[in-house]
N, C-alpha and C positions, 0 to 999 in steps of 0.2 A: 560242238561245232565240227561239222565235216570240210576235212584239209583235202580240197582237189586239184588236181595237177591239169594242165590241157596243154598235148605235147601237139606240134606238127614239126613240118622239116626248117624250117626260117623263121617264125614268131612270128610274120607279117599280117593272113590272112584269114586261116582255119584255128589256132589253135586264141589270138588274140581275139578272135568274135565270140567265142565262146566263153570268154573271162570276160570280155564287155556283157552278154547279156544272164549270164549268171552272176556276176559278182554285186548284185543287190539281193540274191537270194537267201531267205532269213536261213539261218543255221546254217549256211556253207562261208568257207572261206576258201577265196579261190586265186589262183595264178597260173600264169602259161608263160611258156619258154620253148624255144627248139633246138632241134637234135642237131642239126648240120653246124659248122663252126661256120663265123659269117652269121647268125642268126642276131635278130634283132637284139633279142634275150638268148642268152645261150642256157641250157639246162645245167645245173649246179648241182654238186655232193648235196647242198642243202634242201635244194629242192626234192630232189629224192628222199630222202629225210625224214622230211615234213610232212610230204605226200602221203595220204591216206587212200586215196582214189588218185589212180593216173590214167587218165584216157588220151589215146593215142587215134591220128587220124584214120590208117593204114596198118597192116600187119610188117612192114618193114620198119616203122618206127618201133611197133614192142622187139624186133632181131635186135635193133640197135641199140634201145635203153637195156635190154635184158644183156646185152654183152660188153656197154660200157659199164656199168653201174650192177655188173653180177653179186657181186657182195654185200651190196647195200639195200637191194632187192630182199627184201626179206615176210612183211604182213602187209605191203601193200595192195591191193587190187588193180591189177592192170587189164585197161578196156580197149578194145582195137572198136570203134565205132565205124568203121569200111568207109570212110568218108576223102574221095578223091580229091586231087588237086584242082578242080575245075572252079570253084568258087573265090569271088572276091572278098574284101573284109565287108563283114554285115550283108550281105549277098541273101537276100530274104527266103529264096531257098537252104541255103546254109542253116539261116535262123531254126527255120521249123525243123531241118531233120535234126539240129543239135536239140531242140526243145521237146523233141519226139522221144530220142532217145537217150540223153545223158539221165534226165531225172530215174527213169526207171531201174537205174544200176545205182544209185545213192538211197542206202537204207540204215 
């Protein structure tokens, strides 16, 4: 089973759409959390952890997991997918660019 992470800044729109529409995906296990405190889901020691795969919406979210969580950063794969704040939750362009490109970094 592949352990993937889906970070955005608050839990609310980008990184929880992306746990809604892969967490039926056979052989993943998946959860999302965000980096800002105040977030729906906050990011945990565990979740970094766990995480096999972390992809991130932005290149300021890997600044931020890489300098909270320096030490515990260790064989996971971390994915910046350039994906802005413009999108709602399930926002059907969101849909396809996450279905465009997250599988292709899961091997």
């Amino acid at each position: 089973m592949k352990r993937i992470l889906f970070l955005c800044s608050q839990n609310k729109l980008r990184s929880p759409t992306a746990e809604s529409i892969f967490c039926d995906r056979e052989g993943w296990i998946v959860r999302s959390a965000g980096l800002n405190s105040g977030a729906e889901v906050y990011i945990s020691t565990e979740d970094v952890e766990w995480a096999e795969y972390i992809f991130v919406m932005e290149q300021a979210h890997a600044r931020k997991l890489r300098k909270k969580f320096r030490d515990l950063i260790t064989n996971q794969k971390i994915i910046c997918l350039g994906i802005p704040d413009d999108y709602e939750f399930m926002d059907k362009e969101l849909i396809k660019i996450l279905e465009d490109k997250v599988p292709t970094f899961v091997y």
